[in-house]
N, C-alpha and C positions, 0 to 999 in steps of 0.2 A: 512730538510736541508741536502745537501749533504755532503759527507766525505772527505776531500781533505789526498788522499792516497801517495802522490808521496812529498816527503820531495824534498825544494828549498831550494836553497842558494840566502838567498837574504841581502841585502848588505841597512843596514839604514843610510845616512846622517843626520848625527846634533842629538849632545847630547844632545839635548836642554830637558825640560819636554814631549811633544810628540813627539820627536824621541825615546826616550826612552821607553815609554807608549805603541809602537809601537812595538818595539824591545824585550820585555815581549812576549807581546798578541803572536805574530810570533812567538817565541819560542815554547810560551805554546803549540804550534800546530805541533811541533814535527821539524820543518825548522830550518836548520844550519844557524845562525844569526849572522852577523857582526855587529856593531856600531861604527860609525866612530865620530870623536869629531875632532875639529879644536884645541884643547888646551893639548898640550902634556902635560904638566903638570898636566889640572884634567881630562886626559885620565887616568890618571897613579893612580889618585887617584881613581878614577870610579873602577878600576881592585881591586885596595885594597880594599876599603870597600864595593864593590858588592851595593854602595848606592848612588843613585843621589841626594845630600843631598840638592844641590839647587837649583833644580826645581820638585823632586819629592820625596819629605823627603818620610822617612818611610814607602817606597817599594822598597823592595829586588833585586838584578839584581842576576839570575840565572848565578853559577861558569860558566858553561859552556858554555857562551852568549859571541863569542868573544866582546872584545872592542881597538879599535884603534886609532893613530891620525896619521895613513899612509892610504891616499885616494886611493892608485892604490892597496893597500893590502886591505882593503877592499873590494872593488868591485870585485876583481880577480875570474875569472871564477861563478862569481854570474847568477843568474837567473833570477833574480829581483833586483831592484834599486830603493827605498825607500829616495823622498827627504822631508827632515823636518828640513828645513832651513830659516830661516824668510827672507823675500823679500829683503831687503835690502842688505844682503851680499849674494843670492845666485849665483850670475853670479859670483864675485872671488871666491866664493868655488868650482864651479862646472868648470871652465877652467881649472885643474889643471887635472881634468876627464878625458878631450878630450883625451889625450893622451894613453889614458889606457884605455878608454873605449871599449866595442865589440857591433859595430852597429846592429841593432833589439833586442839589447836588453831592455828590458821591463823598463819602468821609472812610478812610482807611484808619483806622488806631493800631498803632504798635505800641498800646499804651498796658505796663504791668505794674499793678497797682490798683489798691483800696484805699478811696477815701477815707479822712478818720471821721470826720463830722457827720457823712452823711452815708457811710458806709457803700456808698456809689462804684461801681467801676465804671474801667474807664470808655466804656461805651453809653454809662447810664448819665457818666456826665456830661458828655458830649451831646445827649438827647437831654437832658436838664436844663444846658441853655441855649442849644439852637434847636429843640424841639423837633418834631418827630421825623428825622432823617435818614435817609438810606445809608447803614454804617456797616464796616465791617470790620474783620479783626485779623490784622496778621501778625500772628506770634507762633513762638516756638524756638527751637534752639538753635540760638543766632545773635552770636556776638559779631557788633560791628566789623570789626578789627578784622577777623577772618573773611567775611562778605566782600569787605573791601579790598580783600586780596586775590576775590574768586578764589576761594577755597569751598570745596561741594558743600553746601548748605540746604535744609530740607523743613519746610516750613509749613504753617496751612492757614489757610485764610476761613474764618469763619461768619457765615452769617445765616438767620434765615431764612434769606431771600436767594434761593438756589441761581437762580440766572444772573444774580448782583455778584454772587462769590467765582463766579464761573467767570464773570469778563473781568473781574479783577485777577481774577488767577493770571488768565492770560496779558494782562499791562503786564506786570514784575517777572512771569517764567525764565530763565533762562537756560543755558548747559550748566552753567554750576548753582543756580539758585532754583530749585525744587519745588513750588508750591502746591499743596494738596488741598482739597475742597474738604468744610464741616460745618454744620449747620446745630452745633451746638454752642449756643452763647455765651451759657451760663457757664459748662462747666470749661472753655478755653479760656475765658478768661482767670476765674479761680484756681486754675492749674497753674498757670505763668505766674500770679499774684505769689501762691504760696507758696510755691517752688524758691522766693527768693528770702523768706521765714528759715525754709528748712536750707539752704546754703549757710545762712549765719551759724547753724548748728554744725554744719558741714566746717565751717572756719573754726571752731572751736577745736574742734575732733583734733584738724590738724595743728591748731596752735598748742596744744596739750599732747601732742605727738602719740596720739593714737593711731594703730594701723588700720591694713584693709577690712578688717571684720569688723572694726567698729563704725564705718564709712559707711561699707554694704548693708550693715543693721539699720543705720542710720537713713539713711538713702529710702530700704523697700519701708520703712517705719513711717516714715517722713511720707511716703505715697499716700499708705494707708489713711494719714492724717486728710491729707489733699483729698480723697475721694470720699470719704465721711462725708467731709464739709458742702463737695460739689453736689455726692448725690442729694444731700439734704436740700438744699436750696435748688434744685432743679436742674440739675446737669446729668449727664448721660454717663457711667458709669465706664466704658468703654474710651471715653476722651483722655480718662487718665493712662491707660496705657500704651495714649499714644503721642504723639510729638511735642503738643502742649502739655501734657502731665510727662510721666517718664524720660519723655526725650530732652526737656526742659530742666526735670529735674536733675539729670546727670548731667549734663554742660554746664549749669550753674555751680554744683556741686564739685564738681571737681576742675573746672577752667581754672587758669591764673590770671587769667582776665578779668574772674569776676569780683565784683566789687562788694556783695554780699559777704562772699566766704569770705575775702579780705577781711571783712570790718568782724567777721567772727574770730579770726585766726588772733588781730592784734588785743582786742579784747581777752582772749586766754592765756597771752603774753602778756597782762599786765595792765594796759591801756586804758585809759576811762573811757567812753563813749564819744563825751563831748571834744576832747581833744584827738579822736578819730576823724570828727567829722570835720571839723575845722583844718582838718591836715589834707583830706580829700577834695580834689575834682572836681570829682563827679558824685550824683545822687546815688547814696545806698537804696532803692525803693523798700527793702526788706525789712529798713529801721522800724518804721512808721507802719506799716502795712501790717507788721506783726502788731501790734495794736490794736488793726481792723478786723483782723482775722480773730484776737480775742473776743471781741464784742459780735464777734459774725457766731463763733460758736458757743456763746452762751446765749444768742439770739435760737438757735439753731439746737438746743440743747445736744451738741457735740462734743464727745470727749478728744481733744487735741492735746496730750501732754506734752509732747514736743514742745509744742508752740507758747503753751505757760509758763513749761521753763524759761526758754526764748525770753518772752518777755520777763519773766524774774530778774535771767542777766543783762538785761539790757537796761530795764527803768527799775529796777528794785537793788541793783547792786548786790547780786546772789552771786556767789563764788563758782563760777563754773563747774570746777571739782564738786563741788555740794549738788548742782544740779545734774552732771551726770550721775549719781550714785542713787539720788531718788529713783529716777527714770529705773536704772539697775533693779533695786530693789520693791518695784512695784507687783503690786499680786499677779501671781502666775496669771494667763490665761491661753485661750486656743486660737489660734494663728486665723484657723478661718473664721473664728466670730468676729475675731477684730478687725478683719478686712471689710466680712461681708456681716455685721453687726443685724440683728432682727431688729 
């Protein structure tokens, strides 16, 4: 592993639990670290008790790790630009950039998630309104909470621009934080995107106390869905069986961390939606997304039943029970056409 010798200023958006997570790791690595928060009030509190007590209880935020809720002081002569902002609010956070921002400068997304309106991800919207920037993508399976614990974590950064993914590899590498190089855009991002569609199903399974046969069905079913989608729209078929597809999809899927299968699980217990969400945190990305992911595959002419369900139970109020037993009784077919479909 190489030594990353030349200390960055790099500038992290969104307090959330993995901007934070993030804003640690880069510290630890000797880089002058900003964190920016949208909420001056628990900016102010994040400074006081060096503690993100609501998304990453009991880990420590290093005294000397600035923290903000001034966007242009933030980024201000940065090196790097760190977004960690859930989909849904990242275009009003980040217009407020433009103004302040200095073009070629470096933009990292750990952003998972499809827009609804404009069915963008989250690298397309980051070039939608600071225009045509050197971006890249670091995702894969990597819940905060663990990162922050140094627990071995294994991730990859895609962009491409081979030489941009390569010196960003090397800012973040560490002994327990793994990044690997991928120069497929399209389909890393639509693997993290939908991976967090097919956890909601993943919640259900367990709220309905289903065992492991119907998780593992669930799970390589749920790929098969992810890689339709990616190879359609221009992704590399091979990304899905790796950290951002498969690797993604199993941490999501079975974490107790995660916040998707959570909002599937109380939903099969019973729960309306709306009083899920009201009771959370933190952003489900998987709510919304399953939305874009319908309109991506009938853009796409893609067969996704999972994901139809998905959304049946979620915005049509379909009885889970009902929706697993379609899915069940759907026309037989052959394992390899539906993977690898003509």
């Amino acid at each position: 592993m190489g030594k990353q010798e030349t200390t960055k200023k790099i500038a992290v958006l969104g307090a959330g639990g993995w901007g934070t997570a993030l804003s640690i790791l880069l510290h630890s690595k000797g880089h002058n670290v900003t964190l920016w928060g949208s909420t001056p009030d628990y900016v102010e509190f994040l400074k006081k008790h060096r503690e993100n007590r609501k998304y990453l209880k009991g880990i420590e935020i290093p005294s000397d790790l600035n923290i903000t809720s001034d966007i242009a002081n933030a980024q201000l002569e940065s090196n790097l630009i760190v977004v960690a902002i859930p989909t849904p609010y990242v275009r009003k956070a980040i217009k407020p950039l433009k103004n302040h921002y200095v073009p070629g400068t470096p933009i990292v997304s750990v952003i998972k998630g499809i827009e609804n309106d404009t069915l963008m991800r989250g690298s397309e919207i980051l070039r939608d309104v600071l225009g045509e920037q050197p971006i890249a993508l670091l995702l894969g399976p990597s819940h905060a909470e663990e990162v922050a614990r140094k627990l071995p974590t294994t991730v990859v950064i895609a962009s491409e621009d081979m030489d941009l993914a390569k010196g960003i590899q090397e800012i973040f590498i560490t002994e327990r934080f793994r990044v690997y190089t991928n120069n497929d855009v399209i389909g890393v991002e639509i693997g993290t995107s939908v991976k967090n569609v097919i956890a909601i199903a993943a919640g259900i399974c367990d709220g309905l106390g289903f065992g492991d046969n119907s998780k593992a069905a669930l799970i390589t079913r749920g790929l098969a869905e992810m890689m339709r989608l990616g190879v359609a729209m221009g992704g590399q078929r091979d990304t899905f069986s790796g950290l951002a597809g498969l690797g993604d999809l199993i941490t999501t899927c079975v974490s107790p961390y995660g916040r998707n299968r959570f909002v599937g699980e109380q939903i099969a217990k019973g729960k309306k939606l709306s009083q899920i969400r009201e009771e959370m945190d933190q952003v489900a990305e998987g709510i919304l997304t399953t939305k874009s992911v319908c309109k991506l595959a009938n853009k796409y002419n893609v067969e996704m039943p999972i994901t139809k369900e998905i959304y049946n139970v979620l915005f049509e109020d379909k009885d889970p029970i009902k929706a697993v037993n379609e899915l069940m009784v759907r026309e037989p077919k052959s394992e390899i056409e539906v993977l690898y479909p003509k």
